[in-house]
C-alpha positions in Angstrom: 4.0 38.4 -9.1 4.2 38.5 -12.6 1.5 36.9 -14.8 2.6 37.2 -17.4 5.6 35.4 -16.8 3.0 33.0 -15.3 1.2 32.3 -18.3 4.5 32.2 -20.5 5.2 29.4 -18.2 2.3 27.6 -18.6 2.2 27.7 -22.1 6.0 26.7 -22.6 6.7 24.1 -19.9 4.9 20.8 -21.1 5.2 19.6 -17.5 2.1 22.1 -17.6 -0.2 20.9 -20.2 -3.6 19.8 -19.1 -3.0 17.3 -22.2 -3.7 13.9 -20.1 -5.2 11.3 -20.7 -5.4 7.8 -18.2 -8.2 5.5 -19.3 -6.0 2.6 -18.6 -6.0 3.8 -14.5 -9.6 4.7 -14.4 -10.6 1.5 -15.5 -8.5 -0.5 -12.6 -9.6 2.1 -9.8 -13.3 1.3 -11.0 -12.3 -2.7 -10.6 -10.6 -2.0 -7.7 -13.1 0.0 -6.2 -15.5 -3.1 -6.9 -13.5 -5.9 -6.3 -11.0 -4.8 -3.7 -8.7 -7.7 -4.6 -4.7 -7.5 -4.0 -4.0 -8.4 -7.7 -6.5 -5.1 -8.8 -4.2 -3.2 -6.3 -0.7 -4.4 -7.9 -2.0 -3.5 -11.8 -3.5 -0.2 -10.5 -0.4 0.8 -8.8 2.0 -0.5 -11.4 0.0 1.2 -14.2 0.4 4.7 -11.8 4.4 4.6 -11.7 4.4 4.5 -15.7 1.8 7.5 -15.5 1.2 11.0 -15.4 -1.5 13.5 -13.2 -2.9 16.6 -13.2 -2.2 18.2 -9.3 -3.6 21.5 -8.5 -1.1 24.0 -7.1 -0.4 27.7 -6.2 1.9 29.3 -7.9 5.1 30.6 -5.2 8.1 32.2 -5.3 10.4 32.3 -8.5 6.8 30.7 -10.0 7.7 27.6 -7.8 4.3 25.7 -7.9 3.3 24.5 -4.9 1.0 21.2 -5.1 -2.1 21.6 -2.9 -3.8 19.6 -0.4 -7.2 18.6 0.6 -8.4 17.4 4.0 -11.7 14.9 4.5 -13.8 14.5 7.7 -11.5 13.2 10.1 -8.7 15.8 9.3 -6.7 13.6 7.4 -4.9 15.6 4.8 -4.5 14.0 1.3 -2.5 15.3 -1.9 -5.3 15.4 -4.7 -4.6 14.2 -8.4 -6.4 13.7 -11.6 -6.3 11.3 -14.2 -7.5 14.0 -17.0 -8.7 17.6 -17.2 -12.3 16.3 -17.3 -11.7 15.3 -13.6 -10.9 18.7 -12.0 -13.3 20.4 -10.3 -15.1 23.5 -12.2 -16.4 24.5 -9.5 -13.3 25.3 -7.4 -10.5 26.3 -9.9 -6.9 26.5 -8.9 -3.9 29.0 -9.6 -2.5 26.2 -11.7 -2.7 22.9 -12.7 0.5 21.0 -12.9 1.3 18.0 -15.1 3.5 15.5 -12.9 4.3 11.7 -13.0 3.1 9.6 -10.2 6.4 8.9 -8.7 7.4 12.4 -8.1 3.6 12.7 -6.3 4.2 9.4 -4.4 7.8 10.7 -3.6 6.4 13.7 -1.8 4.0 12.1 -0.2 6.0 9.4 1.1 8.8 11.9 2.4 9.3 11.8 6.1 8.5 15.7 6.3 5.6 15.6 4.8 2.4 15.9 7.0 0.1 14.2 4.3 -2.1 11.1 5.2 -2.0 10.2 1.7 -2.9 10.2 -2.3 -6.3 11.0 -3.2 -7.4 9.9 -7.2 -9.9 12.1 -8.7 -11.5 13.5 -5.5 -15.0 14.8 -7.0 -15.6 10.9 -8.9 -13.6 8.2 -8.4 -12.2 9.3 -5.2 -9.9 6.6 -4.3 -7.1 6.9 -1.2 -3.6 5.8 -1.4 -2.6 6.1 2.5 0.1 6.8 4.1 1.4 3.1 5.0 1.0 2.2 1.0 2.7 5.3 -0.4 5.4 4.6 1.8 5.5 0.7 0.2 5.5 2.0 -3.4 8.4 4.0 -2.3 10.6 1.6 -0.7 9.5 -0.6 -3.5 10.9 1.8 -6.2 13.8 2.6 -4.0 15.2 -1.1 -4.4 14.4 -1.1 -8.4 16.2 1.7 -8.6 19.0 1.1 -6.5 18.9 -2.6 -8.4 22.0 -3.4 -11.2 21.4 -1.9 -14.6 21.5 -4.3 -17.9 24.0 -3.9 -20.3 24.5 -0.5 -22.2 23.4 -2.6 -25.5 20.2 -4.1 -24.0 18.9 -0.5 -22.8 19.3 1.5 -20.0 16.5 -0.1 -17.7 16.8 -0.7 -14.4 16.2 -4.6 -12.9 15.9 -5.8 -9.4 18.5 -8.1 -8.2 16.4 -11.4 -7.2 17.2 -11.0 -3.6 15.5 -7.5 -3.8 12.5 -9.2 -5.9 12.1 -11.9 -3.4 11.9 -8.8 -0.9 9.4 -6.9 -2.9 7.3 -10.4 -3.3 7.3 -10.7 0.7 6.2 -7.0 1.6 3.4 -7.6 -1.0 2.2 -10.7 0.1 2.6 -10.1 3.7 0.9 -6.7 4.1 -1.8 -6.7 1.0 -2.0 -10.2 -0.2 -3.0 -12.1 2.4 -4.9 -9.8 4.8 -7.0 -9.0 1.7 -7.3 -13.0 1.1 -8.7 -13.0 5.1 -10.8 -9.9 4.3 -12.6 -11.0 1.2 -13.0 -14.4 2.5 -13.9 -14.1 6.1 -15.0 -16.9 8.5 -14.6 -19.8 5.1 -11.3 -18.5 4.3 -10.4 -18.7 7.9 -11.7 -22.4 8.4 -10.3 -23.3 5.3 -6.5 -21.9 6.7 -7.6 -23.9 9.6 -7.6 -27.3 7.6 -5.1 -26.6 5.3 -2.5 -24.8 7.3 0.8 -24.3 6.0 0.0 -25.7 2.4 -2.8 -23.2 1.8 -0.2 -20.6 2.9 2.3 -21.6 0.4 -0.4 -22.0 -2.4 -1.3 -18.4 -1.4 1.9 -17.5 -1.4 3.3 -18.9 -5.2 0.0 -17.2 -6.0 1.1 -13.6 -5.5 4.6 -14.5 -7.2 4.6 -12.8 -10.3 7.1 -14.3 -11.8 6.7 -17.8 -10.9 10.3 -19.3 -11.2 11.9 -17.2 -8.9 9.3 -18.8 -5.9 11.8 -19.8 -3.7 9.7 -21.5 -0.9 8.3 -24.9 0.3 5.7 -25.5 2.7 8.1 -26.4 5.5 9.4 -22.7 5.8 5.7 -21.8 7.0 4.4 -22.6 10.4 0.5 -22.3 11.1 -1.4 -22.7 14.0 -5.0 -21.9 14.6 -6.5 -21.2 17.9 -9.9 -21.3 18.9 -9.9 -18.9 21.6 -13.6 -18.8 22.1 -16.9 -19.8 20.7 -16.7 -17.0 18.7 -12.9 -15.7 18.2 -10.1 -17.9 16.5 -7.1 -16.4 16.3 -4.6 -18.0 13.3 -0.9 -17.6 13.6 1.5 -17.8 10.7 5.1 -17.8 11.0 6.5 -16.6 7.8 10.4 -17.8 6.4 13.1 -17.1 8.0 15.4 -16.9 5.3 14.8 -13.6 3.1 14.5 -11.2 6.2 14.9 -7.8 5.8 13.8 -4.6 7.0 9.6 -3.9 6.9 9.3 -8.0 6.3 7.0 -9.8 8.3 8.1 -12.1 10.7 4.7 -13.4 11.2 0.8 -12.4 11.4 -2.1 -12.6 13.5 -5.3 -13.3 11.5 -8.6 -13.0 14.5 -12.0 -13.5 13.0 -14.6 -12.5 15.3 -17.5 -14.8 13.7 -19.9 -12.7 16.5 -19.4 -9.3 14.6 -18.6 -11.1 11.4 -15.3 -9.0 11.2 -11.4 -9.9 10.3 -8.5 -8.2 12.3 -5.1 -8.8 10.9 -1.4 -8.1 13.2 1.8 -8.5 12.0 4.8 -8.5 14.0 7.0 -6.4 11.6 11.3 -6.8 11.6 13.3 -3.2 11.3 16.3 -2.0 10.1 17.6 -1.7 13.9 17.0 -5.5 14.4 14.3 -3.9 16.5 10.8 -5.5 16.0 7.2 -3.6 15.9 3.9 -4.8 15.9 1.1 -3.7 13.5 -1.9 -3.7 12.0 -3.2 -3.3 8.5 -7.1 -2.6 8.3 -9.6 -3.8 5.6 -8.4 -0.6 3.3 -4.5 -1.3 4.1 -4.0 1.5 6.3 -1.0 0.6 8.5 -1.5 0.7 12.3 1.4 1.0 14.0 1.4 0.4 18.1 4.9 0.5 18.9 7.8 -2.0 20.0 6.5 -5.3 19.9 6.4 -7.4 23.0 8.6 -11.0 23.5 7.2 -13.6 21.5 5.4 -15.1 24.2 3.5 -12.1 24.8 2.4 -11.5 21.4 -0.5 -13.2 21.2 -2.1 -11.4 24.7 -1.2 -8.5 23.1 -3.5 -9.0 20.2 -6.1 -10.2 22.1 -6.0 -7.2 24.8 -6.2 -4.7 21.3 -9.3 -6.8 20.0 -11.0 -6.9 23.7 -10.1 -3.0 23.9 -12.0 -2.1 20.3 -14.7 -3.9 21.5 -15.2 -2.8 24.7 -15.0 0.6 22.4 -17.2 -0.2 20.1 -19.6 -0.9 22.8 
């Protein structure tokens, strides 16, 4: 290997400079961190796709660099970034540190070869986890902007999303991070509260997460709620979501259990696919997405939740 073609490299390629600087994304991982609320999570992550991070790498053939990974605990095996040089670890230097923008990372992540469990921020402070299930989100979320119909040459060379793939992007949102986090955050009162209000709280909820408020295409008649009192201790809330506007990693409805016992929130969704196939889920308090296969017939979902909850108890137990 030739260093000295190494270090020519370094110094020449500006993909390489250590020259980074992200207050803007340290400050929302921080609020994030604290409040764990679903808006935090939408400016963090749309501040990371206009961004730039330092990623540690070896250096392989033809001077390739190869990003590196770290694993935690559990095994789990997570690409690390860095929001400036003042990040990196001293204490365990690599080959080379390469300057990339958070799409290429989340790109390689999010590739179905890839045997990573995820983005980890700033590993040695901050060290916040992108998983697996919310990579792959930001990805098919940037897939549709870019696949989306550029303005006119004289307004720029941007690329929009056509309002059917924004009304998309608003469901997968609202669906998988939105709402659970709503449940999460609010426990046992935001359940009763869903319990009274039913489908209008959902729709308020829902014209909530819209960003851009005109486009909200909805009315509380599209949403079905019904809450279920399975026990003393276990109500199980089931939301239809609309019909209309289905596509492929959409929610077709959830399961929200709060077990007022254990004081804990599960939330299921019953997930569409692009084989008109349908799965069930779950996404967990830090929006990791569970999947457990080919969803049973309607009529069998709601046994099917319950067996899962009885099963982590008896588990847990």
């Amino acid at each position: 290997m030739d260093k000295n073609k190494i270090k020519n490299k370094l110094k020449d390629d500006p993909a390489f400079t250590l020259e980074v600087q992200n207050p803007e994304v340290e400050e929302l991982m921080a609020q994030y961190s604290s409040d764990k609320k679903a808006e935090t999570l939408n400016k963090l992550i749309e501040k990371c796709t206009k961004s730039r991070f330092l990623v540690p790498a070896n250096v392989g053939e033809n001077n390739k660099p190869i990003p590196l990974f770290i694993k935690n605990g559990e095994g789990e095996a997570f690409m690390p970034i860095y929001t400036s040089k003042a990040q990196l670890s001293k204490d365990h230097p690599s080959p080379c540190i390469v300057n990339m923008p958070f799409l290429a990372v989340n790109n390689m992540v999010a590739n179905k070869e890839s045997k990573l469990d995820g983005i980890a921020f700033n590993p040695f402070t901050h060290n916040l986890i992108f998983k697996k299930p919310l990579v792959e989100k930001i990805e098919a979320v940037e897939k549709a902007r870019r696949e989306g119909h550029p303005t006119s040459p004289t307004k720029g060379k941007t690329v929009q999303m056509t309002a059917e793939q924004y009304v998309i992007f608003e469901r997968m949102q609202y669906e998988h991070i939105f709402l659970p986090a709503k449940m999460f955050e609010g426990g046992k009162e935001f359940m009763d509260r869903l319990a009274d209000e039913k489908e209008k709280l959902i729709d308020e909820l829902y014209e909530e997460a819209y960003q851009q408020k005109r486009m909200y295409p909805y009315m509380e008649e599209d949403f079905s709620v019904m809450s279920m009192q399975i026990s003393d201790t276990l109500n199980v809330t089931r939301v239809d979501f609309p019909t209309r506007d289905m596509a492929p990693n959409c929610a077709i409805r959830a399961y929200l259990v709060w077990d007022d016992a254990a004081s804990q929130g599960r939330y299921f969704v019953i997930d569409a696919k692009g084989d008109k196939t349908t799965e069930l889920a779950e996404i967990t308090e830090d929006y990791k997405r569970l999947g457990y296969g080919a969803a049973p017939v309607e009529g069998a979902e709601l046994q099917t939740v319950l067996d899962l909850v009885k099963k982590s108890a008896e588990e847990q137990n």
